[in-house]
N, C-alpha and C positions, 0 to 999 in steps of 0.2 A: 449375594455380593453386591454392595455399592457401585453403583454406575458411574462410570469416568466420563465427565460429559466437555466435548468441545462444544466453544460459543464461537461462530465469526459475527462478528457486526461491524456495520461499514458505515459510520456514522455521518451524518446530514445525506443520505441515501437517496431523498427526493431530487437533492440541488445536483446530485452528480447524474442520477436518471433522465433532468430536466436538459443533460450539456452545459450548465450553470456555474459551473463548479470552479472554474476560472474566472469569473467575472463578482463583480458586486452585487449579487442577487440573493434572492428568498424567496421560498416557498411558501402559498400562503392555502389554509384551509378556515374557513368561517371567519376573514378575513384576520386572523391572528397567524404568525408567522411558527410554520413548523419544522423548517428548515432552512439555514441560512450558509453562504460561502464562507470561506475562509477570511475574504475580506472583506463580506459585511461584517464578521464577527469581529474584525479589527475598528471597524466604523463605529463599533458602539451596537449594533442589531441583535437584538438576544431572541433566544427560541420564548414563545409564547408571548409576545410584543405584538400589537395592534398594527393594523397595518400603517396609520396615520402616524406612529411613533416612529417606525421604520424607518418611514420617507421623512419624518424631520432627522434623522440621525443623517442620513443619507438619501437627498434628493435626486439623484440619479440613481438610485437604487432598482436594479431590475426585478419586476413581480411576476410571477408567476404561480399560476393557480395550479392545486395538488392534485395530482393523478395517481389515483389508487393503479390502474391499470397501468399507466405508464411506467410507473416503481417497477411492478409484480415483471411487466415485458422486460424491462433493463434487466432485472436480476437473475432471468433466464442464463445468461454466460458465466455469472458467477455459482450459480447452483452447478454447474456442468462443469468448473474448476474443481471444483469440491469434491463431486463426486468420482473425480477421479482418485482421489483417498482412498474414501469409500464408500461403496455402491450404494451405499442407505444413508438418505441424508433427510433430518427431518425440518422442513423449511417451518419458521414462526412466524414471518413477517418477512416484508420484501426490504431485503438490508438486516435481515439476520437469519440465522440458519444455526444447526448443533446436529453433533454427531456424536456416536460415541467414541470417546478416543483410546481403548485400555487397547484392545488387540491391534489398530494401526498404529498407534505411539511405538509396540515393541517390533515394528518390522522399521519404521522410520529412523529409529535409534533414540530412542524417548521423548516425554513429551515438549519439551521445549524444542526440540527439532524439530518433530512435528508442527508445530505452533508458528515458527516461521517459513517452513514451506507451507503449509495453506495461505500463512497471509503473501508469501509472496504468487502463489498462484492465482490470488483472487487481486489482487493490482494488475497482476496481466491482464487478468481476464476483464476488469472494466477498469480503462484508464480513467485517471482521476478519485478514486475510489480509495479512500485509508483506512486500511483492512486492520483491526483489532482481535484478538483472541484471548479468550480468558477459557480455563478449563478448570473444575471443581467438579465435588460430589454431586450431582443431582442437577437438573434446568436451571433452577433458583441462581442459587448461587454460582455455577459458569454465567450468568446472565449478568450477575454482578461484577462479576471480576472481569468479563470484557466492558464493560464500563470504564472501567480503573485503570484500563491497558492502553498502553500505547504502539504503533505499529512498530517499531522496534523492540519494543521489551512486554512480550505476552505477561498475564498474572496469573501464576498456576498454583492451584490450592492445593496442598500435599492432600494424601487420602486420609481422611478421616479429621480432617482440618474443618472442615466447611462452617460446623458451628462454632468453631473460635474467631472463623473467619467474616460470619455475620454479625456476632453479637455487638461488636462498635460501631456497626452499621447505621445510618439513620432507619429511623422507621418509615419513612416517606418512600424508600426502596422496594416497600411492601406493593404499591401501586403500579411495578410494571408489569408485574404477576408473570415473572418470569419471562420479561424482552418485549413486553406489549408497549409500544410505547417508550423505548426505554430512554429516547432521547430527552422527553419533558416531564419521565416518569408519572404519565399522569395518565395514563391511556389503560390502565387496567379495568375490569370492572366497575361500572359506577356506586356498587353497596363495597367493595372494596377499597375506594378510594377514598367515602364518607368515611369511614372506619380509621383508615388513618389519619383524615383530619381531625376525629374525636380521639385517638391515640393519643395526639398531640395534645389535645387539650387537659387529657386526663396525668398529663407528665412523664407518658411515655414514651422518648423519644430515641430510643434505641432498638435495635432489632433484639438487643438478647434481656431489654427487660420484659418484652413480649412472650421469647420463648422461655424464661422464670415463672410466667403466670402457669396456674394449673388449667389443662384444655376443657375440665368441666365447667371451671368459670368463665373460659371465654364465650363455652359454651352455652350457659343458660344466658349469658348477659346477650350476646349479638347472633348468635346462632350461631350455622355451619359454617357462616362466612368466617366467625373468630375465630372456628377450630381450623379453616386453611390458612390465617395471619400467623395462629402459632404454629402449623406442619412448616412452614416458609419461612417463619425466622428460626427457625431449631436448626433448619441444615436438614430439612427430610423433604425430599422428591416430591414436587404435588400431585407425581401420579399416586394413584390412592393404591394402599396393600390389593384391595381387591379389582385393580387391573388386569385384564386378563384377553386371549386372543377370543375372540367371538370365533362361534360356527361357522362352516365355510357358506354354509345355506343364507349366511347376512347378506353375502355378497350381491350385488344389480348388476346386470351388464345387459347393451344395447349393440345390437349387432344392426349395422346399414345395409339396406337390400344393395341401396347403391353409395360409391361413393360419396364424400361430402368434403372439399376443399375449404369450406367457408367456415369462419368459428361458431357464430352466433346459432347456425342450424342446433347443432351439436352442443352448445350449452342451453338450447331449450329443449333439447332431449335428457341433457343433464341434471336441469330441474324437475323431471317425473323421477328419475331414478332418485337424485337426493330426498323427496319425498318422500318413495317407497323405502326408503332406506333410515330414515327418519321415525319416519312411523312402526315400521320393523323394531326399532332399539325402541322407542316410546311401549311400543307392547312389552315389552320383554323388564322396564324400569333400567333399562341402560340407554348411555348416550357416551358417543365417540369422542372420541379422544386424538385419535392418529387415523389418519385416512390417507389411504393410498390409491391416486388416480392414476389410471394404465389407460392409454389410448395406442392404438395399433394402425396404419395404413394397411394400402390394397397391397401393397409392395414389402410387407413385412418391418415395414421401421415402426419404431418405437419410443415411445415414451413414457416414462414412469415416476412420479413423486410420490412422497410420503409427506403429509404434511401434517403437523403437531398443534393442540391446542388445549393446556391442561384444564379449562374450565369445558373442554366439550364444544364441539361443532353442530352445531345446528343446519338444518336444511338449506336455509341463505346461506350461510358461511362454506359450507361444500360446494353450492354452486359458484362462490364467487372464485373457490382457489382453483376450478375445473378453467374458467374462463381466464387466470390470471396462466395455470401450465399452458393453455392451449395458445396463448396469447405468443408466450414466449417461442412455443415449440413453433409456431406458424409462422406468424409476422414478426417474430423477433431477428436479433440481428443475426445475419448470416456469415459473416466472416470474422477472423480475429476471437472465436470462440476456445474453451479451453480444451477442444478435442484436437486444436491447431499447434498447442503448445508443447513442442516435445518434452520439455523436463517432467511436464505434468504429467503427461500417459506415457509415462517411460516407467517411472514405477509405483504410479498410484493404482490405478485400475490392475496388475499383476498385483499389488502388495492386497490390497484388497480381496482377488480372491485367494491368496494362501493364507487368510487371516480366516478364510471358509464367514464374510459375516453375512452371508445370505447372497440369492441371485437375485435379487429385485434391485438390480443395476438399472441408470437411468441411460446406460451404455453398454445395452449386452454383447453389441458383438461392433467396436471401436475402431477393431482392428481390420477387419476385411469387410468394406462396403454397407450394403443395407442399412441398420441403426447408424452406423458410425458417418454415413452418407449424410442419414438428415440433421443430425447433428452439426452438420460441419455447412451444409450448402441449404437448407429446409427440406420440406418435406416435396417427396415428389410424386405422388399420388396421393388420394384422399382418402379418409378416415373410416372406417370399417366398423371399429371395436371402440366402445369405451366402459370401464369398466371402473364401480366405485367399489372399495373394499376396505371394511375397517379393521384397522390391523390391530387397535387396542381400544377396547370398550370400559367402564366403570359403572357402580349403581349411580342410576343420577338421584341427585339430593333434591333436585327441583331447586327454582329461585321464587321467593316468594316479594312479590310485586307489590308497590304500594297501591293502597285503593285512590290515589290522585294523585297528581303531578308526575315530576319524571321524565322521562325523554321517551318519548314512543316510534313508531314506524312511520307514524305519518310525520310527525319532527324532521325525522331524516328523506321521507321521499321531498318533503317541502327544501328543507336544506339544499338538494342535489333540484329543485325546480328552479329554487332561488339564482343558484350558483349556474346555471344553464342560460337563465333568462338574462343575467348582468351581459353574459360574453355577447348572447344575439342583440342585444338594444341597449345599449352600455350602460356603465355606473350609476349613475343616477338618473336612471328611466325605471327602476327597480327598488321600491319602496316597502319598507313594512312599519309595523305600526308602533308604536314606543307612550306607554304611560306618561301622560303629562300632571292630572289632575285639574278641575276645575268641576264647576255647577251645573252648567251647561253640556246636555251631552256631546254638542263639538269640542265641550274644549277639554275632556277628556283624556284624549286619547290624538297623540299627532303621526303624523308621517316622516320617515326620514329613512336616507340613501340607505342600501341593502348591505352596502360596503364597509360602514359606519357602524352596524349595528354588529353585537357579538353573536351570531347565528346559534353558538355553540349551546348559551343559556337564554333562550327566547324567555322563560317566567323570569329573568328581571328585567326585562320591559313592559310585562304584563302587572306586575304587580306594584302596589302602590307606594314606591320610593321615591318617587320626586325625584328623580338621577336627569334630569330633561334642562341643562343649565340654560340660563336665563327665562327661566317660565316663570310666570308671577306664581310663587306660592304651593311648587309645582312638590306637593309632599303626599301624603298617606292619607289625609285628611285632618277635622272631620270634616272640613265641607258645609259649613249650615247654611242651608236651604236647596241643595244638591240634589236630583232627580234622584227616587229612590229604586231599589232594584226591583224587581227584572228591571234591567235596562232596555231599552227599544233596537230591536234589532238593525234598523234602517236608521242611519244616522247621516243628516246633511250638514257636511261642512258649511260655514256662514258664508262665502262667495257661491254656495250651489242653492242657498235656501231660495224655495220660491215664496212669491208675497201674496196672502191670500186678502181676502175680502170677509170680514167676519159681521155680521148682521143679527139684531134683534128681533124679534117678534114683528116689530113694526115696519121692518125694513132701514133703520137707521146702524149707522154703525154703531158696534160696542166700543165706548172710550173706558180704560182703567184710570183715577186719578191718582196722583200722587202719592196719599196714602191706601194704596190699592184696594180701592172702593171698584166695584164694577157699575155701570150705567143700566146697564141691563144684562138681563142673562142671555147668551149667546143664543140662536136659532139656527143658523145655519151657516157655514164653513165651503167657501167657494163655490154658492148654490146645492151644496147638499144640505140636508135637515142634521140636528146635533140631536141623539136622541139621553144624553147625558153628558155633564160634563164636571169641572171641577178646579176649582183654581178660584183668585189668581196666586201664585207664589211669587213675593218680590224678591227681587233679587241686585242688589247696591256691590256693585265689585269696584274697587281702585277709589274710594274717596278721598285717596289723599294726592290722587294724582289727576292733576287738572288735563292731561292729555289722553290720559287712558282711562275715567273714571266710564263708567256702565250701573244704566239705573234702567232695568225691564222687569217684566213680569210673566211666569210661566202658566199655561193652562193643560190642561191635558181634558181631549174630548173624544168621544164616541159617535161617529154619523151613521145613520140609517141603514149603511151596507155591512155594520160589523169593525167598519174601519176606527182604528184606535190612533191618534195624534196627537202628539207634543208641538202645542204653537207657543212660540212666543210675542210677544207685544211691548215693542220699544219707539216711544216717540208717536202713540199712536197710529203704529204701521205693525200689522199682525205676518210674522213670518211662520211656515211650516219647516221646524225643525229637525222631527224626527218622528217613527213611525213604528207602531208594535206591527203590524199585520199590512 
């Protein structure tokens, strides 16, 4: 039987997390904007706008920078709204969540009733917050139809609707991969999201002429990834047929000699278990799917999520959502929670359990004291138990990796260096480097504010587009008479160059004339010996420009200790510009 799936999503979820949400602000991440208020969006401020676009739309516009942690702690009260429905709630992202709705829809009185108690129980539960709901066949598309929803009027796909209901769909919808993202639809997978840009280019811009192709052809053409574009635009679930519950033997669990109050102990206890656990499914050619983290006090409270992720959780990815429950359940907010709200657990949590959908309540006992304690006022003793368990597994297909480029681990630790070091020593104390083009190895490659720069795709400033406006000539090349590669690893800017003293045989200086004749061959290079060398390369930049015209000449030499250097020689003044070793 076809799964009834409710979607809530509480859309620009960062700006309402930030307390932003009343004012003219946006959220920004890699300095592009990922969230923005209701009245910047009146201002003209659109999602995925540079930060410098923003503040010309609106100069008083308030920034603030994105907090993955901060989202995940805010939506702690909203997940506890919810689960007063029912006790299983599988979180996607912090500002959207899904349940299934077939057996709580018939005690609520059907699904559109349904549909507007959650959404009115998740406005209580974080004011400022405009709660959406869409409910369809499968993740997918409830994913899409809370898109299309308004907090008045939910968008509910009859059963067995779902592929009539994607097929007008654009295909660019393919890219939330089921609520990742779903604000700027761009957040899915990165070989998922090429795939739709080449969708489009091949003329298919619909979701149902996607699911028209036969899945052996998407298959040989793009691989595994084309056969989940077509399970996703057809209206079928991307959990795969062969999901299934794992052995209870998968399970990790950490027991504390002693208590532990603090988060961060406990989430680096977190990270051995998500490893062993990791590595557990890796043996086995599975990887998880739905994971459900249980942490327990000295005092019996509890806490428990399920959290969902149809391409597979990874061992960072568990550890981050251990840190984001625990975040909520500890130092989140203590009052004004939806265990406070009588409409909600008056007959959500009872409808729940006569629907029998399992006891893995994030609220087992609401009702008299203990869980329902810390829920309501935090936790009042320290942490005991935690426990990782994958409640649905898949064969994993593996991702196959390009052999260069791409966006790697170290992209992102740098990205979150980057983003650390602006806040301690401000905006433009925080530089990175941006392709210029030129002969010269300074003038290559220039520096500019961290802020300015799109952190998101650091290779197009590495690479040679000339995107650097106002640089003389600042393109791809070719560059003739340009230092050839390997380039020199040690490169001095032309205010850092130091001025050497270059000497022949005799003791005279080496002069280059005009037509880059040398006087003598060089002998030694600021009292070292030269025991080869090579050159001269002349080099005429700007002849047409009587203020910025440059007439030098390059050498490149080897001294006595191994040492390799690029001088250059302008005006009869020999500079050290750069340096292999």
């Amino acid at each position: 039987m076809t799964r009834r799936i409710l979607t809530v999503w509480c859309p620009q979820w960062p700006v309402v997390a930030a307390g932003k949400h009343a004012e003219i602000a946006v959220v920004l991440a890699a300095n592009r904007v990922v969230a923005r208020s209701a009245a910047a969006a009146a201002s003209g401020i659109r999602v995925g706008s540079r930060r410098r676009e923003a503040q010309r739309c609106c100069p008083d516009v308030v920034l603030v920078d994105h907090d993955p942690d901060r989202d995940a702690r805010s939506f702690e009260p909203v997940v506890r709204a919810v689960a007063a429905f029912v006790p299983r709630t599988d979180v996607v992202t912090p500002g959207m969540l899904c349940l299934d709705a077939r057996g709580p829809a018939r005690y609520f009185g059907g699904e559109e009733e349904m549909a507007r108690q959650v959404a009115d129980a998740v406005e209580r539960a974080a004011p400022g917050a405009r709660a959406v709901v869409g409910i369809a066949d499968g993740h997918f598309a409830s994913a899409i139809a809370s898109q299309q929803a308004t907090p008045s009027c939910p968008v509910i796909v009859a059963a067995g609707g779902s592929p009539a209901f994607l097929a007008p769909q654009p295909v660019r919808w393919l890219a939330v991969a089921a609520g990742r993202d779903a604000e700027t639809a761009s957040g899915g997978p990165p070989d998922l999201a090429e795939l739709v840009d080449l969708l489009v280019r091949l003329g298919l811009t619909r979701l149902g002429a996607v699911a028209a192709m036969a899945p052996r052809d998407l298959l040989a053409r793009f691989g595994s990834i084309g056969v989940l574009a077509h399970r996703l635009a057809s209206g079928v679930d991307e959990r795969p047929p062969q999901g299934r519950e794992p052995p209870p033997e998968w399970d990790v669990t950490q027991v504390f000699d002693e208590p532990v109050m603090s988060v961060h102990p406990v989430v680096f206890c977190a990270k051995s278990l998500a490893d062993r656990l990791a590595a557990a499914l890796a043996a086995g050619g599975q990887i998880c799917t739905r994971l459900v983290v249980v942490a327990e006090t000295e005092h019996g409270e509890r806490s428990e999520r399920a959290w969902y992720m149809g391409t597979g959780l990874g061992a960072a990815a568990m550890v981050e959502r251990v840190r984001w429950q625990l975040d909520g359940w500890i130092t989140g907010p203590r009052e004004g929670s939806a265990s406070d709200e009588p409409d909600a657990s008056a007959g959500g949590a009872g409808a729940s359990q006569r629907d029998g959908e399992g006891s893995a309540s994030d609220e087992p006992d609401a009702s008299a004291g203990g869980a329902g304690a810390s829920q309501r006022d935090g936790i009042s003793a320290g942490i005991v138990l935690l426990r990782l368990t994958p409640a649905e597994v898949r064969a994993d297909d593996g991702e196959q990796r390009g052999l260069w480029g791409g966006r790697s681990d170290a992209d992102e630790r740098a990205h979150h260096a980057i983003t650390r070091l602006t806040g301690l020593v401000g905006q433009d104390a925080v530089r990175v480097p941006v392709w210029r083009g030129g002969r010269l190895p300074a003038e290559r490659y220039g520096w500019i504010p961290a802020l300015t720069a799109d952190l998101d795709r650091p290779q197009d400033r590495r690479r040679n587009t000339g995107h650097a406006a106002g640089h003389d000539g600042g393109g791809g090349g070719p560059w003739p008479g340009a230092l050839p590669v390997p380039s020199p690893p040690v490169v001095l800017p032309e205010p850092l160059q130091v001025e050497v003293e270059v000497l022949d045989a005799g003791g005279s200086a080496v002069m280059v004339s005009g037509r880059g004749t040398v006087s003598a061959p060089p002998a030694t290079v600021a009292g070292r010996a030269v025991t080869s060398w090579a050159g001269p390369w002349p080099v005429e930049q700007r002849w047409w420009s009587p203020e910025h015209h440059r007439r030098l000449a390059r050498f490149q030499v080897v001294l006595d200790d191994g040492a390799a250097q690029v001088l250059t020689v302008e005006r009869q003044r020999w500079w050290l510009a750069a340096a292999y070793c």
